[in-house]
ROPA-853519 format. One line per field, with one value per residue (C-alpha): x, y, z; residue in three letters; residue number from 0. Coordinates in nm, 3 decimals, padded with zeros to 5 digits. Example, Ala and Ser with C-alpha at 12.3 -4.5 7.8 and 13.67 -1.06 7.14 Angstrom:
<rs>
x: [01.230:01.367] .
y: [-00.450:-00.106] .
z: [00.780:00.714] .
aa: [Ala:Ser] .
i: [0:1] .
</rs>
This chain:
<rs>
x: [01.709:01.768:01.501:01.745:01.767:01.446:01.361:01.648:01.504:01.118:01.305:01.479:01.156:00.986:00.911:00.787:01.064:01.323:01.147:01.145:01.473:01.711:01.597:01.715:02.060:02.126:02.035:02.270:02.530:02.515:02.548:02.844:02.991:02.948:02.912:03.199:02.924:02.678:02.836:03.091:03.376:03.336:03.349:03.671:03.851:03.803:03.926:04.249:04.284:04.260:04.496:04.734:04.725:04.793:04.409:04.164:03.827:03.458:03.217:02.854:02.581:02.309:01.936:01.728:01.380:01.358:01.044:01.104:01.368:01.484:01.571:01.790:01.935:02.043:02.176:02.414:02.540:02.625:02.821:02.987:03.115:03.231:03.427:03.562:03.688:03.849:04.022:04.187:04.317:04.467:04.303:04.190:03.855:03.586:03.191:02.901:02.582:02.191:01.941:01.674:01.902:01.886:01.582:01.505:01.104:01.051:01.129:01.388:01.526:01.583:01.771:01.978:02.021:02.131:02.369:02.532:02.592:02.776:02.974:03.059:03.168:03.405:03.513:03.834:04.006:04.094:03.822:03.527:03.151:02.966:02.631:02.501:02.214:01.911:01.619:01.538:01.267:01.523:01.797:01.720:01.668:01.997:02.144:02.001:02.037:02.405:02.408:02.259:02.525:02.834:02.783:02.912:03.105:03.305:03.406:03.106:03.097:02.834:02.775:02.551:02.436:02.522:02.149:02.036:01.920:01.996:02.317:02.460:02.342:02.360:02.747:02.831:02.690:02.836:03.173:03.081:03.061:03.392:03.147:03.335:03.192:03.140:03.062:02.871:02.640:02.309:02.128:01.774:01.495:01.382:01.135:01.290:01.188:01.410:01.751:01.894:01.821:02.025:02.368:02.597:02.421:02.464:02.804:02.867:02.733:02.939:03.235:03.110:03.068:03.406:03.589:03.404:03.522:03.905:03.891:03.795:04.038:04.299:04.188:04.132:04.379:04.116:03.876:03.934:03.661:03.612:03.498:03.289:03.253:03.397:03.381:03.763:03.708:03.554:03.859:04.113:03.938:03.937:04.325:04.409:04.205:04.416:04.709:04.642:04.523:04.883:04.678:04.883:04.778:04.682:04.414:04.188:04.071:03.858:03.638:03.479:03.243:03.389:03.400:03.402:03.717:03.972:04.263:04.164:04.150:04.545:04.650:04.558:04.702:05.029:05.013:04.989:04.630:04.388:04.151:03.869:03.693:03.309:03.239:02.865:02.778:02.426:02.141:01.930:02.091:01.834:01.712:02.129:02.196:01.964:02.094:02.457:02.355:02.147:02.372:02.581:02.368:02.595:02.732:02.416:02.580:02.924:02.728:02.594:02.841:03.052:02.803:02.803:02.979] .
y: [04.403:04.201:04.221:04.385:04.642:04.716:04.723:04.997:05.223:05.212:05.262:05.598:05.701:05.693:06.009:05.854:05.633:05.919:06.133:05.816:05.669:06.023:06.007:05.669:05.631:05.328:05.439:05.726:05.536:05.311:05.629:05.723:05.416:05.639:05.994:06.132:06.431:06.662:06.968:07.122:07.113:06.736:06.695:06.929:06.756:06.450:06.603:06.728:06.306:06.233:06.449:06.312:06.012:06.178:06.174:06.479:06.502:06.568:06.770:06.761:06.862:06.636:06.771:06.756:06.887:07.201:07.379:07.742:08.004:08.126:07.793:07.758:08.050:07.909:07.609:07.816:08.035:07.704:07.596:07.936:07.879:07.586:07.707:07.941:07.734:07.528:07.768:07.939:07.596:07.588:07.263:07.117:06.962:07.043:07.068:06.910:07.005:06.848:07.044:06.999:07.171:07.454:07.522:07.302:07.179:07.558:07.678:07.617:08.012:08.009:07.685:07.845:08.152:08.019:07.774:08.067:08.255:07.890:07.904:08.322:08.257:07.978:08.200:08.090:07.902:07.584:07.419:07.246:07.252:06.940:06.883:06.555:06.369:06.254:06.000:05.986:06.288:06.566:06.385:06.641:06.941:06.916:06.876:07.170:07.317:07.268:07.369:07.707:07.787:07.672:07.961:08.203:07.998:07.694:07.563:07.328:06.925:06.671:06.371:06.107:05.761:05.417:05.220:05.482:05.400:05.724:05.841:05.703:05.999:06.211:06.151:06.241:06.600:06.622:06.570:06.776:07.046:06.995:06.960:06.750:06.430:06.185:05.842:05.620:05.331:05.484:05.444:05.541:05.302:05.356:05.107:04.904:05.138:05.401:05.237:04.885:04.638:04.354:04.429:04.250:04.483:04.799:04.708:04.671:04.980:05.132:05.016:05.022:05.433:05.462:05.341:05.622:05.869:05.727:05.713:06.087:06.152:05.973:06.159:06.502:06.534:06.705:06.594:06.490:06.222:06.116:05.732:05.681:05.321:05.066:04.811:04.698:04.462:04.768:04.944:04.702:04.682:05.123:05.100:04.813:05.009:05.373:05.162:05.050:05.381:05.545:05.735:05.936:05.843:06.154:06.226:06.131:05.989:05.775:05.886:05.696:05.740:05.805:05.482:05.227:05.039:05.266:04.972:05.031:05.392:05.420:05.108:05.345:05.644:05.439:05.311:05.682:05.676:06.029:05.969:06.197:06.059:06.196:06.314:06.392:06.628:06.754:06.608:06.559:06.205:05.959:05.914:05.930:05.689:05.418:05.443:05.399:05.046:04.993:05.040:04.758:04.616:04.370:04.701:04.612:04.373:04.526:04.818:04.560:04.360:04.721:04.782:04.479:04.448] .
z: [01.438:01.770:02.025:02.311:02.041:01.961:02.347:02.382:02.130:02.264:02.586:02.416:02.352:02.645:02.788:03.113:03.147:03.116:03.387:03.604:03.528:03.545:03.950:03.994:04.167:04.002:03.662:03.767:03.852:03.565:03.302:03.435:03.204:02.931:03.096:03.287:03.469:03.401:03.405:03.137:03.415:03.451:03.052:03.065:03.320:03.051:02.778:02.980:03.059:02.722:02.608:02.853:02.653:02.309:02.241:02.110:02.258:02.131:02.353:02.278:02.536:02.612:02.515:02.191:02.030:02.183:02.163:02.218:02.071:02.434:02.516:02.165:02.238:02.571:02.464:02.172:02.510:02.681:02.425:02.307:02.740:02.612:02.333:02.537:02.789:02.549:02.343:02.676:02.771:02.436:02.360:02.021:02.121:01.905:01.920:01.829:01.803:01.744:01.487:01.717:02.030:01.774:01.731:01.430:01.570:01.614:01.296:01.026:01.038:01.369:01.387:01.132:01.310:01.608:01.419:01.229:01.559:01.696:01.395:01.413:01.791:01.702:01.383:01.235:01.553:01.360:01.555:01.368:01.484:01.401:01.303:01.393:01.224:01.418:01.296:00.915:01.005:01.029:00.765:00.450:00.645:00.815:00.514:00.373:00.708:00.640:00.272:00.410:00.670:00.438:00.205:00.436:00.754:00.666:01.000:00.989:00.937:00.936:01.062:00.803:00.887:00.690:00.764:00.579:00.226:00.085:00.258:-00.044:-00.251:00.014:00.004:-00.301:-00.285:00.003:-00.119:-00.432:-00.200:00.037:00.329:00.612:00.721:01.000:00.920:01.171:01.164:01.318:01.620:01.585:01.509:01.144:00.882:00.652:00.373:00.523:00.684:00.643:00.956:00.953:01.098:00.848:00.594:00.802:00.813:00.417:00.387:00.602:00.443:00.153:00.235:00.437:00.108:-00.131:00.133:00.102:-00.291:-00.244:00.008:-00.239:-00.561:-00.473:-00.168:00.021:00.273:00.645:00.706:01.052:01.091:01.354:01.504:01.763:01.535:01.496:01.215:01.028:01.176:01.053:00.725:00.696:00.791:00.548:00.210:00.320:00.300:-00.009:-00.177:-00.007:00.210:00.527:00.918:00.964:00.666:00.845:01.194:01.397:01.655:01.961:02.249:02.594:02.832:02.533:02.432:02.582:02.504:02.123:02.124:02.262:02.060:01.751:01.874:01.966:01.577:01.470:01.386:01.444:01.747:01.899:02.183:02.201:02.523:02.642:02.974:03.105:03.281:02.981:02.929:02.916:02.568:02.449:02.698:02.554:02.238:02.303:02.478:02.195:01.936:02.124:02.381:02.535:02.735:02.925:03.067:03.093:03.280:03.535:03.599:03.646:03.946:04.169:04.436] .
aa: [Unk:Unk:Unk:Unk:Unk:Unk:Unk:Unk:Unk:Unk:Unk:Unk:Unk:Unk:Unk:Unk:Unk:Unk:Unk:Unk:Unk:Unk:Unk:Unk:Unk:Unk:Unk:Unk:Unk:Unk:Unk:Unk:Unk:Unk:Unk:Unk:Unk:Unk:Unk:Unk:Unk:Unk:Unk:Unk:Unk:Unk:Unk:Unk:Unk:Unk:Unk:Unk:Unk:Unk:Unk:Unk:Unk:Unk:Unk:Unk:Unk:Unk:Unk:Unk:Unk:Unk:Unk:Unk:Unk:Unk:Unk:Unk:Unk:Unk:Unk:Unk:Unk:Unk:Unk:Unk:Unk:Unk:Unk:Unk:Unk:Unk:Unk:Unk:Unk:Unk:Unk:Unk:Unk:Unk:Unk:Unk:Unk:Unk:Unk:Unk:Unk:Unk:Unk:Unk:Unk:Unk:Unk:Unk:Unk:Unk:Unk:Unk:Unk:Unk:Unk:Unk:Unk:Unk:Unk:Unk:Unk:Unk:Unk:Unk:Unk:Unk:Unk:Unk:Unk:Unk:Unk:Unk:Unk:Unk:Unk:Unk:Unk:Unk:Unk:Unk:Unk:Unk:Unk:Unk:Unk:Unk:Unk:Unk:Unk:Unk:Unk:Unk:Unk:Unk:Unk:Unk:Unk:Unk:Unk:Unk:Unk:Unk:Unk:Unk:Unk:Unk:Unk:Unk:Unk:Unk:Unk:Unk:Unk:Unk:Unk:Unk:Unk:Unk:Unk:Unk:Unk:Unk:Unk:Unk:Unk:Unk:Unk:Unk:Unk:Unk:Unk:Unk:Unk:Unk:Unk:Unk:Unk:Unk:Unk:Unk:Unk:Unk:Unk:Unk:Unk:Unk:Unk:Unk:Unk:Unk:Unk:Unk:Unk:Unk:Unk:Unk:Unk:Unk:Unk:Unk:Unk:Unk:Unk:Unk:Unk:Unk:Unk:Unk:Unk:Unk:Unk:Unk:Unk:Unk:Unk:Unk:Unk:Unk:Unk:Unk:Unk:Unk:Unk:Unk:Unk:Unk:Unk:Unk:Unk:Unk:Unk:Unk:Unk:Unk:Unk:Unk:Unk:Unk:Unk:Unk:Unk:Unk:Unk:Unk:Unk:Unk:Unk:Unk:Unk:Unk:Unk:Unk:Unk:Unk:Unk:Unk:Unk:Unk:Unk:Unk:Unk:Unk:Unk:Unk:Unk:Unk:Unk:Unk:Unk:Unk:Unk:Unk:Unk:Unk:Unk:Unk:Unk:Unk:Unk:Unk:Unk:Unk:Unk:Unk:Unk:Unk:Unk:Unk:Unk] .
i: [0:1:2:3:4:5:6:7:8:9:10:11:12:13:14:15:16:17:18:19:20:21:22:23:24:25:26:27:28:29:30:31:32:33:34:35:36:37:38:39:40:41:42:43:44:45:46:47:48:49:50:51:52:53:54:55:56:57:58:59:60:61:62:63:64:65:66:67:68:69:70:71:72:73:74:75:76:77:78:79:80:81:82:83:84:85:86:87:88:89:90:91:92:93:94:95:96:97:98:99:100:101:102:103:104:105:106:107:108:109:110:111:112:113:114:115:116:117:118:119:120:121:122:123:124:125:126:127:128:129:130:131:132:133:134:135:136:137:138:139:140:141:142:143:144:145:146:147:148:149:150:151:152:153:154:155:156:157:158:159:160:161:162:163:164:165:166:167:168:169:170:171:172:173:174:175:176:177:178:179:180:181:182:183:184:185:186:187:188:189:190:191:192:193:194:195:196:197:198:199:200:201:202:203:204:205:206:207:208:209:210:211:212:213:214:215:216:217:218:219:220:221:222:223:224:225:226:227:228:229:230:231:232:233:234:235:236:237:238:239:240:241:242:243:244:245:246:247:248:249:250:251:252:253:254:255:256:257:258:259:260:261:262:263:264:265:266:267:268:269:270:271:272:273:274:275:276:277:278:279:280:281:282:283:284:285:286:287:288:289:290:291:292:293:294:295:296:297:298:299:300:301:302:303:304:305:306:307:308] .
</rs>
């Protein structure tokens, strides 16, 4: 792992250094690279833009590792406002959601609870809620988490993580189980015993993973995996192996983070590819905002040179 990296990811953790740095204009400013606003309006009004363009969006609000069940609570009524905004606009964005927003540090029922009431609101609209993996610490219970909720709501998907060493396993019961899944690379700093930590090996596994979920797609004609990443070689490399297996455009799609290669995102589209765009709102940004530089940190220096004059 590259020292800018590993300096992004303390940074992520710093509780002082998000208090400080959320004041900052510049530090403002600068998120706005990845963050079109803080408020649910602002992430709307990007949504509507991308589907000018022929793309979906992705809406997740910012905030983890709550600590009481009033504040869950609160976050599951933000984003049932959400939903509801985006159904009446007759829009196919979708949600996602953090364990720890839910409750999960407080206690593994109510985490549930709450995500079971998420999933009853959203009902069966077409739209999928999903459940995105944080560090290694919280990887099994959000799958169980998820195992839990799937026997009686099925509008529910789950993101899993190639560093890891045992999202290989994890994989295959989740495709024994029709669960859908979003593949990305990781971008929380784990020991080597956990997650792999040299990039050309994070990115074998990921394609390594990204063709299992194909073969599956191409064997049991189910399955809608989303592939997560701005890598375009790994891109190219997904596009080429559907090809190959006779897999449709639209069995599956790749999704992307707001404000990062924009020209790739409609160059896809145009080619008759799936893309979702991830789009973040609320003013607990700091610790998400780190890792998206850290997970490529030459947008450090994209982000500066975005802010001179």
């Amino acid at each position: 792992m590259g020292m800018a990296r590993r300096s992004l990811l303390w940074a992520s953790q710093s509780e002082w250094l998000a208090r400080k740095c959320q004041t900052w204009a510049f530090t403002r400013r600068a998120s706005r690279r990845f963050l079109p606003g803080e408020n649910l309006e602002s992430a709307l009004a990007a949504v509507r833009n991308l589907e000018e363009r022929g793309i979906v969006g992705l809406i997740t609000l910012l905030g983890e590792n709550v600590t009481g069940v009033d504040e869950a609570k609160e976050v599951v009524r933000q984003y049932t406002v959400a939903f509801d905004e985006i159904r009446a606009r007759g829009s196919n964005c979708q949600l996602s959601v953090k364990p720890t927003q839910l409750g999960m540090d407080v206690d593994g029922e109510v985490c549930l609870e709450q995500l079971a009431t998420l999933l009853e609101h959203v009902g069966g609209s077409g739209h999928l809620v999903w459940v995105d993996m944080e560090s290694s610490a919280y990887a099994q219970r959000t799958l169980d988490l998820v195992d839990r909720v799937r026997q009686t709501h099925q509008n529910v998907g789950v993101c899993v993580q190639a560093y890891l060493h045992r999202t290989e396993s994890d994989l295959g019961h989740l495709l024994a189980l029709g669960v859908p899944v979003r593949l990305v690379k990781g971008a929380y700093k784990e020991p080597a015993d956990l997650a792999i930590q040299r990039k050309t090996d994070v990115d074998a596994s990921y394609l390594q993973l990204a063709r299992r979920l194909l073969d599956h797609v191409a064997a049991e004609r189910v399955g809608f995996p989303a592939f997560g990443t701005h890598d375009m070689t790994l891109v190219r490399s997904i596009k080429q192996y559907a090809t190959e297996l006779g897999i449709s455009k639209q069995a599956f799609e790749f999704q992307m983070l707001y404000g990062i290669g924009r020209d790739h995102q409609t160059r896809l589209m145009q080619e008759g590819f799936n893309i979702r765009v991830l789009i973040s709102y609320g003013s607990a940004w700091f610790r998400w905002y780190m890792r998206r530089l850290a997970e490529r940190p030459a947008n450090v220096w994209f982000v500066v040179r975005s802010l001179l004059p």
